[in-house]
C-alpha positions as CSV (number, residue, x, y, z in Angstrom):
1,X,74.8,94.9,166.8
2,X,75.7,96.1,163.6
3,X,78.0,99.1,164.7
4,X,80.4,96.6,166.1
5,X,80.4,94.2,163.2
6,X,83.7,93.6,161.2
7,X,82.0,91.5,158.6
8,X,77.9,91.8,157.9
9,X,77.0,88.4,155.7
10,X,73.4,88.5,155.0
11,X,71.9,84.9,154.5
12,X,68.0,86.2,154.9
13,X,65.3,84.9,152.7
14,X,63.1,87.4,150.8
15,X,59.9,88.0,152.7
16,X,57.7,91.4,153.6
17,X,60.0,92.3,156.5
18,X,63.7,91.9,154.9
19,X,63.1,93.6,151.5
20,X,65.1,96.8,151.3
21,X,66.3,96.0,154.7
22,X,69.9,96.9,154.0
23,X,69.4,100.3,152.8
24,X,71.2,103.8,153.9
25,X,69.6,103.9,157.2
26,X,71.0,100.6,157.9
27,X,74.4,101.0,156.4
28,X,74.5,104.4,158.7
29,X,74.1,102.0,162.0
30,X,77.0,99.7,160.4
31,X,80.4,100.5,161.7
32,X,83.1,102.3,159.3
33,X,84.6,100.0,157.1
34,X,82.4,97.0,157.7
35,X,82.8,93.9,154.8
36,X,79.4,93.2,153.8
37,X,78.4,89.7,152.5
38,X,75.0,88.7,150.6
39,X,74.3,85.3,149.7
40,X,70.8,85.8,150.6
41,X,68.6,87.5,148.2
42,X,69.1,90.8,146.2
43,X,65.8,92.4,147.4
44,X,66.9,92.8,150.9
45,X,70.0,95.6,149.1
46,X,68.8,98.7,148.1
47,X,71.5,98.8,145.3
48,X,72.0,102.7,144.9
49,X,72.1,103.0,148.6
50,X,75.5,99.6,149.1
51,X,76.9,101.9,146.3
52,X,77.0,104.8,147.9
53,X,78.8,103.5,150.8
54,X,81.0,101.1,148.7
55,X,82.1,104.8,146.9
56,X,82.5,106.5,150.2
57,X,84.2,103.6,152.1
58,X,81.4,103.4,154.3
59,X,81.5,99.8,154.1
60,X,85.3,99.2,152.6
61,X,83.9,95.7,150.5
62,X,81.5,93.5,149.5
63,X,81.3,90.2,148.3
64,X,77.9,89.9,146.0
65,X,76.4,86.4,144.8
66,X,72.6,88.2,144.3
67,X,70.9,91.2,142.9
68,X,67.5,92.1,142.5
69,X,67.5,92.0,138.9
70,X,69.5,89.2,137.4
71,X,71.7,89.0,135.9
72,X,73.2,92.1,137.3
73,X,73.0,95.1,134.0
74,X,76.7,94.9,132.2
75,X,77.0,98.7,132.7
76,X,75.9,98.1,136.4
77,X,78.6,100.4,138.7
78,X,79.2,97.4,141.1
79,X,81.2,95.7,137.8
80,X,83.4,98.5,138.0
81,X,84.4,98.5,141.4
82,X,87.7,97.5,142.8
83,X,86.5,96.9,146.5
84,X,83.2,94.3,145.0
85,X,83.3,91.0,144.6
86,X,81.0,89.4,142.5
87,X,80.2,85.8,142.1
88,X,77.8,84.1,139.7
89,X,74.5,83.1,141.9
90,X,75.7,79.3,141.1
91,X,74.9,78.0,144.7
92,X,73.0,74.6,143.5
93,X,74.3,72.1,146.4
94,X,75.7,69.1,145.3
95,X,78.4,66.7,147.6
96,X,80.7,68.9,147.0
97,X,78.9,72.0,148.0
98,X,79.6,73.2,151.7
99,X,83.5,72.2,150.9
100,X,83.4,74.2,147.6
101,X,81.3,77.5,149.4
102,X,83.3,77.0,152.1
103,X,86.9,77.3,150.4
104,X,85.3,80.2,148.2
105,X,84.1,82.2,151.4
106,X,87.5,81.7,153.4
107,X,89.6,83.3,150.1
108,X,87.3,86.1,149.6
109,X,87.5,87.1,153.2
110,X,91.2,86.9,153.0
111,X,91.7,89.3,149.8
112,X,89.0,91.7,151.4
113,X,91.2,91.6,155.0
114,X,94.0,92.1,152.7
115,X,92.7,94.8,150.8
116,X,91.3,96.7,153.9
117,X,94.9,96.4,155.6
118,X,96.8,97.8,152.5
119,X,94.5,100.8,152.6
């Protein structure tokens, strides 16, 4: 599946079998260009690995609400990164929640499919 995948949003829960799961091996199967999403949990990212590939274009952005350290170092390379998007791990649900996640997701899909055509 994931070599025909435009857009790769991870949603998995930390367990024995999805830590480390998106690593280079993975990113390798993912088709060039992908957007890749993690709301999920920062374990399953091998950081050094969705760096790489963010450098190289492998996948052309990512939208990042978790790390596996929090919060994510200052001098951290994804901070500095013009094709990351990084949000602040603030996903307590409230009334408001799937309308507010919901309007966030839609815009940052919409700069990344922006940013990817302009390239």
């Amino acid at each position: 599946m994931l070599p025909h995948c435009d857009y790769i949003c991870s949603v998995l829960p930390s367990n024995v079998d999805t830590r480390d799961l998106i690593n280079r091996k993975t990113i390798n199967l993912m088709k060039d260009g992908v957007i890749f999403i993690n709301v999920g949990r920062g374990d399953l990212v091998v950081e050094d690995d969705i760096v790489d590939a963010l450098q190289t274009r492998k996948i052309s952005g990512a939208a990042l609400d978790v790390f596996r350290d929090e919060p994510l170092e200052s001098a951290h390379p994804l901070w500095f990164m013009d094709n990351v998007i990084i949000t602040p791990h603030a996903s307590a649900q409230t009334n408001m929640f799937i309308n507010r996640f919901l309007g966030i997701f839609f815009i940052i899909i919409s700069i990344l499919e922006v940013e990817t055509f302009l390239k």
